[in-house]
C-alpha positions as a printed Julia matrix, in Angstrom:
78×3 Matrix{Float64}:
 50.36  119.14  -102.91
 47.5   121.18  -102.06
 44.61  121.53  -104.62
 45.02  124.8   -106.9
 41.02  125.44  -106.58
 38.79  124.98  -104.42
 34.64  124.25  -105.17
 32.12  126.06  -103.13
 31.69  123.76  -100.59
 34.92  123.48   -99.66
 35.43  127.38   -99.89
 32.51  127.82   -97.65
 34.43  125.03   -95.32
 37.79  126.76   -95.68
 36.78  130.2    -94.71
 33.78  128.93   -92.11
 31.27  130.21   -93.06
 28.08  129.26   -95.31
 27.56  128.5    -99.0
 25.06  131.4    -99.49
 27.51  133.79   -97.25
 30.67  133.27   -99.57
 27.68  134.08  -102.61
 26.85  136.83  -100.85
 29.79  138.4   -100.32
 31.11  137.8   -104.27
 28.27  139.67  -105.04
 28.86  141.9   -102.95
 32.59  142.48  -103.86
 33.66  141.16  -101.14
 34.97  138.11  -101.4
 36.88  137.11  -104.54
 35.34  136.08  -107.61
 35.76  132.16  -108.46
 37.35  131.41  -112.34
 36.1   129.44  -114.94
 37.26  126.13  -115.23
 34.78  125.44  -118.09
 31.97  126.29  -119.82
 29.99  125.58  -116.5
 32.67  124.63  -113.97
 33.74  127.5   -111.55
 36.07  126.98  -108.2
 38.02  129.53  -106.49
 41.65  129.91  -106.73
 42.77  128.57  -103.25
 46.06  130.98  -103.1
 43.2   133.69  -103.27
 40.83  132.55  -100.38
 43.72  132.46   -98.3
 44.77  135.96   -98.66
 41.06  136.55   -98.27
 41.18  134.72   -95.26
 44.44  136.73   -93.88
 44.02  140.04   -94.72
 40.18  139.87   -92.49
 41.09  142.35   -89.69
 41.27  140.47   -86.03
 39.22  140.54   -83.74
 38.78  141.94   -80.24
 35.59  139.59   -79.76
 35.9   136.25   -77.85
 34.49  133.33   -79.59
 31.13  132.17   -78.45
 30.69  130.48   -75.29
 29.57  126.93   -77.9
 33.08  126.86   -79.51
 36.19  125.69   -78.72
 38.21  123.5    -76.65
 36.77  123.19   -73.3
 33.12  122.15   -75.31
 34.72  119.17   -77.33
 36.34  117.95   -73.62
 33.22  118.24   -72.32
 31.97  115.84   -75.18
 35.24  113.45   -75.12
 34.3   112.83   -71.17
 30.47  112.68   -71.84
């Protein structure tokens, strides 16, 4: 079973980006809001991140030369 909620370092994991981006963008409205889990506990609702994550647009950028598979054979071999 997958967790229901998700903390902000594993939200910032999930999605890929950084701790201070995801606060950014729930400030900014962008990026759903996390729910009290007590009177100082907050996580985000994982069901929600992920329809975060699926309704971003795609992309007609590459990924940047430093990603992806042909890097981590290079570092397997090295």
């Amino acid at each position: 079973m997958k967790p229901l909620y998700l903390d902000l370092p594993a939200v910032a994991a999930a999605v890929s980006l950084s701790e201070t981006s995801v606060q950014k963008l729930v400030r900014e409205s962008l990026f759903p809001r996390p729910r009290m889990l007590s009177g100082r506990r907050v996580a985000w609702l994982t069901r929600e991140v992920e329809a975060w994550a699926e309704a971003r647009p795609v992309s007609d950028l590459l990924p940047p030369p430093n990603t992806g598979h042909n890097n981590r054979r290079h570092r397997a071999t090295s």
